[in-house]
N, CA, C and O atoms as a DFTB+ gen file, in Angstrom:
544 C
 N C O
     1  1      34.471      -6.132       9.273
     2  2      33.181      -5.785       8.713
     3  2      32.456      -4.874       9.695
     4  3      32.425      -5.134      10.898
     5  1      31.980      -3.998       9.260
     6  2      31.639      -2.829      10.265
     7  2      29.758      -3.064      10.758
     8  3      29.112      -3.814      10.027
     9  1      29.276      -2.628      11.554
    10  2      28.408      -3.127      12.640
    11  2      26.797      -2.550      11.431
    12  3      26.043      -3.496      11.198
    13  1      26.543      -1.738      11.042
    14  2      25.713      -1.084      10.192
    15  2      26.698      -0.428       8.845
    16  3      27.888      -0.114       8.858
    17  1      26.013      -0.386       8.078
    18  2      26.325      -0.342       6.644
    19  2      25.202       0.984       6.322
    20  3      24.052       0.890       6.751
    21  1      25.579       2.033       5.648
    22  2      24.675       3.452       5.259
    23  2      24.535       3.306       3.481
    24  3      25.577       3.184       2.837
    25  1      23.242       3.328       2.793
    26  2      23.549       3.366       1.345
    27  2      23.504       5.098       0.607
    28  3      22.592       5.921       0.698
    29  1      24.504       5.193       0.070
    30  2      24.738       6.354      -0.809
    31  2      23.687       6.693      -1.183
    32  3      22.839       5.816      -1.022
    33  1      23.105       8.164      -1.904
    34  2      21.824       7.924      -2.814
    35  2      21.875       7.443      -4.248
    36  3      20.797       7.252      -4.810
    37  1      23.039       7.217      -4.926
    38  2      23.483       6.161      -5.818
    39  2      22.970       5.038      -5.380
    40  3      21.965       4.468      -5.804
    41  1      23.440       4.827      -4.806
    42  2      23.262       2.570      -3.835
    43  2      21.993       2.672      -3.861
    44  3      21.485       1.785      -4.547
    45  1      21.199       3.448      -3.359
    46  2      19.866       3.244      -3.481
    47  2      19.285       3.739      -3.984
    48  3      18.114       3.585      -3.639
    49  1      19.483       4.577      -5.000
    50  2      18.467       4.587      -6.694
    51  2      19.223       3.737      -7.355
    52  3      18.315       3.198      -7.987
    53  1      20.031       3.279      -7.652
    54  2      20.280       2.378      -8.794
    55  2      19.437       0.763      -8.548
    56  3      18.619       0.566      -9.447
    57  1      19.498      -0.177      -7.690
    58  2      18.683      -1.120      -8.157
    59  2      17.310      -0.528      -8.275
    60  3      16.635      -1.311      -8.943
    61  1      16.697       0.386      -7.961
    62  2      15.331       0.608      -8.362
    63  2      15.455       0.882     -10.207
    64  3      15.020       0.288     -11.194
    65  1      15.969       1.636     -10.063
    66  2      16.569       2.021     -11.740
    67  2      16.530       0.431     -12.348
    68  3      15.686       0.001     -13.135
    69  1      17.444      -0.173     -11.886
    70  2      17.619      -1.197     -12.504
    71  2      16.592      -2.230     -12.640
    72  3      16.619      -3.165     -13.440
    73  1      15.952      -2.044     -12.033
    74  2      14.284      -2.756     -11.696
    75  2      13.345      -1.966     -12.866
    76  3      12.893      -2.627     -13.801
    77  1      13.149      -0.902     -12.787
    78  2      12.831      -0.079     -13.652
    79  2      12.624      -0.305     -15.048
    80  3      11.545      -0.414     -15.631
    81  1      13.907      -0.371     -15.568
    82  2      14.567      -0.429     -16.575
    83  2      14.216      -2.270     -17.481
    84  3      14.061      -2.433     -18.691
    85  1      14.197      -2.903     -16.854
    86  2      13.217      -4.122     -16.928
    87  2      12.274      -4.683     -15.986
    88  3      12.773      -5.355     -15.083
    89  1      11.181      -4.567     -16.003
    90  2       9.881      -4.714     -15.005
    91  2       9.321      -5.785     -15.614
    92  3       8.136      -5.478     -15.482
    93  1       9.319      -6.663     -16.098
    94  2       9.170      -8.147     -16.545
    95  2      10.429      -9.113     -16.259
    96  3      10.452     -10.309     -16.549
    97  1      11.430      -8.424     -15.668
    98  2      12.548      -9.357     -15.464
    99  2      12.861      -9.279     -13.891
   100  3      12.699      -8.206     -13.310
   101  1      13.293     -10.372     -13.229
   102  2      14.312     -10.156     -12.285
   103  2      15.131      -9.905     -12.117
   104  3      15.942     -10.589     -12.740
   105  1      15.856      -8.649     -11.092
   106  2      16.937      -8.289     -11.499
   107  2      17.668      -8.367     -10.076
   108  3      17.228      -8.301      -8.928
   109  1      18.844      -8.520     -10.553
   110  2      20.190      -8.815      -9.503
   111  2      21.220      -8.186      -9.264
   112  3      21.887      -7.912     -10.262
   113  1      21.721      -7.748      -8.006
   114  2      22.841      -6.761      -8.281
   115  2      23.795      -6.748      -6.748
   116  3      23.406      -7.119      -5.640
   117  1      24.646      -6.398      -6.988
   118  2      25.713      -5.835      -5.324
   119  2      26.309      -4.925      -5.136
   120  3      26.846      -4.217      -5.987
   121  1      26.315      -4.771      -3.799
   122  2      26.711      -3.876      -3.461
   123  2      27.942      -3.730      -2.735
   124  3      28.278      -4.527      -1.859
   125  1      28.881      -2.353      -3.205
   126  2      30.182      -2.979      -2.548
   127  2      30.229      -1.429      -2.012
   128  3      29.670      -0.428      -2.460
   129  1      31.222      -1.623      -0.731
   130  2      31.754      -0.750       0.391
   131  2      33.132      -0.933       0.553
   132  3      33.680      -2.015       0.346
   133  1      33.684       0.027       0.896
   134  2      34.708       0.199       1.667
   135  2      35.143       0.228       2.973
   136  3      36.244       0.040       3.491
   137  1      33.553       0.628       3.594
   138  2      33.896       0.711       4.918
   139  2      32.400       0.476       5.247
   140  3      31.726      -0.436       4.768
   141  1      31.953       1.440       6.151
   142  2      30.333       1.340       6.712
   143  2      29.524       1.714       5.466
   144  3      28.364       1.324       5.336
   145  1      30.124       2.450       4.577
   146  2      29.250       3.086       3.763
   147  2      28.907       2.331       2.702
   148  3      29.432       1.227       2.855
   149  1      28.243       2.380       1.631
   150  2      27.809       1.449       0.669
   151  2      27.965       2.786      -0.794
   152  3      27.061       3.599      -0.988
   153  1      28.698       2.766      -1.283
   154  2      28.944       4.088      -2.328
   155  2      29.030       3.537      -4.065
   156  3      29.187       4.254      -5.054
   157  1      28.861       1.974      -4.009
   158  2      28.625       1.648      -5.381
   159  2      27.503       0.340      -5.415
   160  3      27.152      -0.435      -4.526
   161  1      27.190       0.436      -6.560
   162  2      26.145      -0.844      -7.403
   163  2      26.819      -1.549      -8.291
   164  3      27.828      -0.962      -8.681
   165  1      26.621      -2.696      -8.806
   166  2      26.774      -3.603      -9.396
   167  2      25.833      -4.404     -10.223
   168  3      25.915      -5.632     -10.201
   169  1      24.934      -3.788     -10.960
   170  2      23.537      -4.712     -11.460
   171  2      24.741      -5.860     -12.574
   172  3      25.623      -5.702     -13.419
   173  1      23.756      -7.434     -11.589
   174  2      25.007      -8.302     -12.055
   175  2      23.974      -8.703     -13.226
   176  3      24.362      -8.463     -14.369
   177  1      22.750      -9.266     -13.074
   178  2      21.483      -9.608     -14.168
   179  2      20.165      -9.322     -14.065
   180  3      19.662      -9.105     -12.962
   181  1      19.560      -9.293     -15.033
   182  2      18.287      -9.287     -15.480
   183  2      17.762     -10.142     -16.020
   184  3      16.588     -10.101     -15.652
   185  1      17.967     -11.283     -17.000
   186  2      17.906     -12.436     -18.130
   187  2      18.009     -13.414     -16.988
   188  3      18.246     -12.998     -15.854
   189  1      17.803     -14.972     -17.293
   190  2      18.103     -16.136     -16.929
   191  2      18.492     -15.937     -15.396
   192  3      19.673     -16.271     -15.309
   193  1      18.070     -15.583     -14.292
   194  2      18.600     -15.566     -13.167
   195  2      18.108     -16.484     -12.438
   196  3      17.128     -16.638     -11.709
   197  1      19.433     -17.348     -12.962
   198  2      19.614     -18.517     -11.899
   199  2      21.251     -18.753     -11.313
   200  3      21.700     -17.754     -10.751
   201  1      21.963     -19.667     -11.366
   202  2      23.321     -19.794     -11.226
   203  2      23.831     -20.548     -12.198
   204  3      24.445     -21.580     -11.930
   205  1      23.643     -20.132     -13.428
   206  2      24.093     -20.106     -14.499
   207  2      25.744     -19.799     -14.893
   208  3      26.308     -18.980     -14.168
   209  1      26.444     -20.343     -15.871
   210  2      27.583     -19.666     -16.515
   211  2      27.572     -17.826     -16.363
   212  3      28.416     -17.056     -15.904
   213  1      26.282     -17.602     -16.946
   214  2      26.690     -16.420     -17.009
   215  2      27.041     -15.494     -15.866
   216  3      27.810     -14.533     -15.889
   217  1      26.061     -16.150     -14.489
   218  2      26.032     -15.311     -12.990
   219  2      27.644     -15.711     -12.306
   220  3      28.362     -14.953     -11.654
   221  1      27.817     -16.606     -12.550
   222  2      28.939     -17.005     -12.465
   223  2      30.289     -16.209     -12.540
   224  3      31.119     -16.021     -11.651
   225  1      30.278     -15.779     -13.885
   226  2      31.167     -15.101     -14.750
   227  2      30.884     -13.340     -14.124
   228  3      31.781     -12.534     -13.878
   229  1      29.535     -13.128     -13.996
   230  2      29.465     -11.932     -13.321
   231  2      29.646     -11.885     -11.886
   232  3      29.007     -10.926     -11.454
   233  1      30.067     -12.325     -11.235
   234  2      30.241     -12.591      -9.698
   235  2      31.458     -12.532      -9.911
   236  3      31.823     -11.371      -9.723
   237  1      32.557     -13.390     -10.306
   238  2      34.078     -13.408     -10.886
   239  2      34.136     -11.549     -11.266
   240  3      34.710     -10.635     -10.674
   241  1      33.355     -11.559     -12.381
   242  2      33.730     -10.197     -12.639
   243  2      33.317      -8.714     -11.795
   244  3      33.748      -7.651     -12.242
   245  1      32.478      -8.738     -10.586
   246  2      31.848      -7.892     -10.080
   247  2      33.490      -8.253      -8.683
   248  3      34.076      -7.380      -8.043
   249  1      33.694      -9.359      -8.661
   250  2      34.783      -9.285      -7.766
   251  2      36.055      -8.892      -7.958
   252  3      36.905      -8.655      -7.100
   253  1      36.148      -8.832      -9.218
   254  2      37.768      -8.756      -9.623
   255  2      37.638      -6.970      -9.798
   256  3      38.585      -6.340      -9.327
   257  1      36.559      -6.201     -10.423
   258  2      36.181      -4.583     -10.455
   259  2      36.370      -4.193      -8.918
   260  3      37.101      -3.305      -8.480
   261  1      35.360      -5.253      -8.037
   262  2      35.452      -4.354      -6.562
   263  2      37.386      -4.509      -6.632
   264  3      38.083      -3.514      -6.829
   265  1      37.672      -5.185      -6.535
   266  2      39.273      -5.538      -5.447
   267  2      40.146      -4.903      -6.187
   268  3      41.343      -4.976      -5.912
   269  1      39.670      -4.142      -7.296
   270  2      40.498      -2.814      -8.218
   271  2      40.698      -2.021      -7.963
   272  3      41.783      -1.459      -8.112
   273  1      38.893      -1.241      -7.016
   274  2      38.861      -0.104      -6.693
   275  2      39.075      -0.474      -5.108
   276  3      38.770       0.416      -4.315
   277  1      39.449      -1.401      -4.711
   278  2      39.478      -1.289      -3.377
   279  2      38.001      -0.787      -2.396
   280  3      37.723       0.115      -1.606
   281  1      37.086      -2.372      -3.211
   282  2      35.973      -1.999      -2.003
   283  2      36.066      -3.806      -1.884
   284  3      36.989      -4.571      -2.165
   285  1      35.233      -3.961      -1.558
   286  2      34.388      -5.377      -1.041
   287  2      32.778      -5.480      -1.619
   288  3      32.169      -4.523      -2.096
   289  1      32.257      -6.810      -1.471
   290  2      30.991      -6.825      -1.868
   291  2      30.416      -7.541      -0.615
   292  3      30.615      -8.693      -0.228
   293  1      29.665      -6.573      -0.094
   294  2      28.809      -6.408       1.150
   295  2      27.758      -6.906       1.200
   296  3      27.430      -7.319       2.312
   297  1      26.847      -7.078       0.137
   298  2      25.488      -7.548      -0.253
   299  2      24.862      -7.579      -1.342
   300  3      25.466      -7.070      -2.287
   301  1      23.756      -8.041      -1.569
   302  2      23.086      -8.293      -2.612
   303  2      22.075      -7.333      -2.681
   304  3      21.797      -6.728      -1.645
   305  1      21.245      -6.987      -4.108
   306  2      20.087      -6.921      -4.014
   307  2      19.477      -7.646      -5.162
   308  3      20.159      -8.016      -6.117
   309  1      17.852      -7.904      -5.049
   310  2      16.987      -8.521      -6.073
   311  2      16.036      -8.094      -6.151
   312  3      15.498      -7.930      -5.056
   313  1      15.229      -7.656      -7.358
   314  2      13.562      -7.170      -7.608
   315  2      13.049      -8.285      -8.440
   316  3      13.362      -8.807      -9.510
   317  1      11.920      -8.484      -7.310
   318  2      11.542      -9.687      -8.419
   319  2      10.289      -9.455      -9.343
   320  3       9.329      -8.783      -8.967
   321  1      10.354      -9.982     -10.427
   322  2       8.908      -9.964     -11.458
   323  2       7.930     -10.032     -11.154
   324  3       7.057      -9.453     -11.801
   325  1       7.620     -10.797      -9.989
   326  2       6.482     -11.544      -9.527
   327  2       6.282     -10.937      -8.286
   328  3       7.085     -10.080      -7.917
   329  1       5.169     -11.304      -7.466
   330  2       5.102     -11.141      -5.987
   331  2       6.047     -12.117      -5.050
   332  3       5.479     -12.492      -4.025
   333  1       6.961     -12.435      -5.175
   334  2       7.316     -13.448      -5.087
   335  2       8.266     -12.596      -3.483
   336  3       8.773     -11.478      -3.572
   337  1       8.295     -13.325      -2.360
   338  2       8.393     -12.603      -1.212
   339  2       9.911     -13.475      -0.595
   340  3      10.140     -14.685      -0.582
   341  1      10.674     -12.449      -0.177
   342  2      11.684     -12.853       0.366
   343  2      13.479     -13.020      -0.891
   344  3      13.267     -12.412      -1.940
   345  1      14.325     -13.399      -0.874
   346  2      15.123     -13.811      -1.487
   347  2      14.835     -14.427      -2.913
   348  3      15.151     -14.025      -4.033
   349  1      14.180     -15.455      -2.527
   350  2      14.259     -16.766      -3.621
   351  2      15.186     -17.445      -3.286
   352  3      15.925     -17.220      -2.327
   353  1      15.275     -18.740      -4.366
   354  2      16.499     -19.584      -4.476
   355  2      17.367     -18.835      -4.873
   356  3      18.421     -18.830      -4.236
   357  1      17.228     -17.918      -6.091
   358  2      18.502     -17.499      -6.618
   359  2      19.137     -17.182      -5.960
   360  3      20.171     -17.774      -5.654
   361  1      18.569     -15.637      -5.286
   362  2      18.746     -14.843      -4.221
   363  2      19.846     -15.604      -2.685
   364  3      20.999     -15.269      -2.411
   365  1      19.253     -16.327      -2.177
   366  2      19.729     -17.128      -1.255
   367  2      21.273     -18.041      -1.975
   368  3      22.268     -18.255      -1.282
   369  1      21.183     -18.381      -3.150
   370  2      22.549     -18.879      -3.710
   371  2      23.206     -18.155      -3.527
   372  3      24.145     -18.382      -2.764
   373  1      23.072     -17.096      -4.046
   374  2      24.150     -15.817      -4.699
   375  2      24.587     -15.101      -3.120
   376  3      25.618     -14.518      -2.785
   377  1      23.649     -15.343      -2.541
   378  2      24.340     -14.356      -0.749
   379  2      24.985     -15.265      -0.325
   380  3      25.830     -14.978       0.523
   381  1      24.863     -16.450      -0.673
   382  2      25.673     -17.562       0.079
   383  2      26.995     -17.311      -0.714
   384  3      27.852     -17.179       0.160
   385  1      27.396     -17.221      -1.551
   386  2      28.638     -17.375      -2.127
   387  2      28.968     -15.576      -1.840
   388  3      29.976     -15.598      -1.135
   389  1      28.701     -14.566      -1.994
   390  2      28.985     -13.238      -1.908
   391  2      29.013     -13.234      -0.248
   392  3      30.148     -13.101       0.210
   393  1      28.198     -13.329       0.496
   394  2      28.052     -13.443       1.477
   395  2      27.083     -12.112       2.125
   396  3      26.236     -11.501       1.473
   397  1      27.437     -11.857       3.516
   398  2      27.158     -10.489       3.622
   399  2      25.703     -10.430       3.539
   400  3      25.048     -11.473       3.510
   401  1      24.868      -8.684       3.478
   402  2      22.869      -8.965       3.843
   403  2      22.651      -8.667       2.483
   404  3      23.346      -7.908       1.808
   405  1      21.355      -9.485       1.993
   406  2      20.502      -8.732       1.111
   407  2      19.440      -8.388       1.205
   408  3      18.745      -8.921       2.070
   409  1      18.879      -7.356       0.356
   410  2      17.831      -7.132      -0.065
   411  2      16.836      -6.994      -0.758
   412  3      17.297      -6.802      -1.883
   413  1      15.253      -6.955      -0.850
   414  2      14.621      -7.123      -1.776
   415  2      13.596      -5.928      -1.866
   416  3      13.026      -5.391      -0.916
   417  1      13.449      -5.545      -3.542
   418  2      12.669      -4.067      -3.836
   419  2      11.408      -4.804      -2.986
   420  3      11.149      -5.966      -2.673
   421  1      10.777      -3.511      -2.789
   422  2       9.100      -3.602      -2.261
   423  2       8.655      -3.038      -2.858
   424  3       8.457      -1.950      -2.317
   425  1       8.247      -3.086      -3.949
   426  2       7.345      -2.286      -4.883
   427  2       5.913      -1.517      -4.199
   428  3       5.311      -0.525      -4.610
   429  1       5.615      -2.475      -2.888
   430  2       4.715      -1.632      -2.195
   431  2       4.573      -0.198      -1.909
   432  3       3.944       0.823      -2.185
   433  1       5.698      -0.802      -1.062
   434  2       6.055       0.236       0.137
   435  2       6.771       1.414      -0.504
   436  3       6.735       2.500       0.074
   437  1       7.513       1.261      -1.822
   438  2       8.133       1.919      -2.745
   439  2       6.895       2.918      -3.101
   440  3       6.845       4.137      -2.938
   441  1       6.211       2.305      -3.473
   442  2       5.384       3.348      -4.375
   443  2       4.066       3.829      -3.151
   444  3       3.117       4.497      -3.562
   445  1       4.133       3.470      -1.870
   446  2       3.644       4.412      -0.654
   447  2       5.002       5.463      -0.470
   448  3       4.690       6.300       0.377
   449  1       5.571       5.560      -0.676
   450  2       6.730       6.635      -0.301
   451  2       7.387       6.178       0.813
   452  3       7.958       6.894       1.636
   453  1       7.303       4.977       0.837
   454  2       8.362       4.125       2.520
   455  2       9.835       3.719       1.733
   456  3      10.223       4.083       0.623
   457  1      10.377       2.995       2.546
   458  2      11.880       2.840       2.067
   459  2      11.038       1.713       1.317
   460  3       9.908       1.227       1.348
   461  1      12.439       1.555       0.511
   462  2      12.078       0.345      -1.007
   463  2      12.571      -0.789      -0.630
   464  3      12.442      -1.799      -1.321
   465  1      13.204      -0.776       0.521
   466  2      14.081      -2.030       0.496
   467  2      13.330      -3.163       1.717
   468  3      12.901      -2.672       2.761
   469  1      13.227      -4.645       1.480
   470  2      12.930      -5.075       2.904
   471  2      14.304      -6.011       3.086
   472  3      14.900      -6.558       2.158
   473  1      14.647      -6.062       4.429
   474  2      16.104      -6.524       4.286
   475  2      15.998      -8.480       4.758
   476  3      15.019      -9.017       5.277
   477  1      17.091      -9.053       4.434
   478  2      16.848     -10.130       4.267
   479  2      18.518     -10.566       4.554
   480  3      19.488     -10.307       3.842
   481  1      18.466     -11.427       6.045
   482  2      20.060     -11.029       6.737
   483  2      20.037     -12.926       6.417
   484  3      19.148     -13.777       6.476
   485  1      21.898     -12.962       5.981
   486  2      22.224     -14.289       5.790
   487  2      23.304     -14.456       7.669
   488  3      23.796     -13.502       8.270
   489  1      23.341     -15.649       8.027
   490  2      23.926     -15.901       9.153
   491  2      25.696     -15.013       8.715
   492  3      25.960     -14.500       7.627
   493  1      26.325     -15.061       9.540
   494  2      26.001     -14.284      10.925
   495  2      25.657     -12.897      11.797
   496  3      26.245     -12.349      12.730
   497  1      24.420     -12.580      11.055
   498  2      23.663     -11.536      10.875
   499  2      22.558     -11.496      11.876
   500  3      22.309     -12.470      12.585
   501  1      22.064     -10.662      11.922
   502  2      20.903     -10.280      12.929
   503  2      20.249      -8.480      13.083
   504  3      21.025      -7.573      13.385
   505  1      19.033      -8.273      12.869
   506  2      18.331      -7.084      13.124
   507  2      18.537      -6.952      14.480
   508  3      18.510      -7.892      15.275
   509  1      18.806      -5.450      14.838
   510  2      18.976      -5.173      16.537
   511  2      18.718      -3.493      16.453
   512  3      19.609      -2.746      16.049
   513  1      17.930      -3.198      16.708
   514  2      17.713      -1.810      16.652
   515  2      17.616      -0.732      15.192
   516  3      18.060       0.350      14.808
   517  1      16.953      -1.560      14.840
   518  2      16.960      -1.387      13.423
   519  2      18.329      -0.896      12.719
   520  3      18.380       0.038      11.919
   521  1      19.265      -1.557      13.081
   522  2      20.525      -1.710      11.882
   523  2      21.161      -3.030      11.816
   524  3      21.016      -3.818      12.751
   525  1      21.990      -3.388      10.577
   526  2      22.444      -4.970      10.618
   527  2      23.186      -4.838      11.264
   528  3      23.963      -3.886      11.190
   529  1      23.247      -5.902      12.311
   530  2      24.459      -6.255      13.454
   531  2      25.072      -7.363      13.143
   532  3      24.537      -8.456      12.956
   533  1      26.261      -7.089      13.080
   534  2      27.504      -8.340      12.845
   535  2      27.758      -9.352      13.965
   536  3      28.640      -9.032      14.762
   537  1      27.098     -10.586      14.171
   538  2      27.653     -11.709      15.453
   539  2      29.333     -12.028      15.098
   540  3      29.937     -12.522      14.146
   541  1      29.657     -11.524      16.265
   542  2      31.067     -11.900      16.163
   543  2      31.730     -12.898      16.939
   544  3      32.926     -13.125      16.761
């Protein structure tokens, strides 16, 4: 797993898009790499996001697409409906089983013209100079 991870400008317009695209819903998605780079999305839901049958079935299926094209799933992302700050439960389920960092839209900072993303590292992870560092 490589030390910092770079997102495509795909990787990072698409969950905004996908946020977008339903702004009364929470939406869920991953991201998969090949290497350092991050060059695809995965919006897994919008509806019922919890750990449901259906997230389930999309996690199965977002894994069996990556290991087709020969990437991995590196991380998560989530926009939530609400002000609702950090991961969530969902959020925190779903990185636990995917593994790897996620992140969450900032609708703030988004719409000041700052990056959209605030990042949100699962163990064995850590901020170090502003990039994710892998504890090895």
């Amino acid at each position: 797993m490589p030390d910092t991870y770079t997102l495509s400008p795909i990787a990072y317009a698409l969950p905004i898009l996908h946020s977008a695209l339903h702004p009364s819903s929470t939406t869920i998605g991953l991201f998969l790499a090949s290497s350092s780079d991050i060059t695809e999305v995965v919006p897994l839901q919008h509806v019922n996001t919890n750990l449901s049958p259906y997230t389930e079935l999309g996690l199965e299926l977002a894994t069996t697409y990556a290991d087709g094209k020969g990437l991995k799933i590196v991380g998560m992302y989530i926009a939530h409906e609400s002000e609702t700050k950090g991961l969530g439960r969902i959020g925190e389920r779903i990185l636990a089983k995917v593994g790897g960092f996620g992140v969450v839209l900032n609708n703030e900072r988004l719409g000041a013209g700052e990056g959209a993303f605030d990042v949100c590292i699962s163990p064995p992870f850590a901020i170090l100079d502003h990039r994710i560092k892998v504890d090895r």
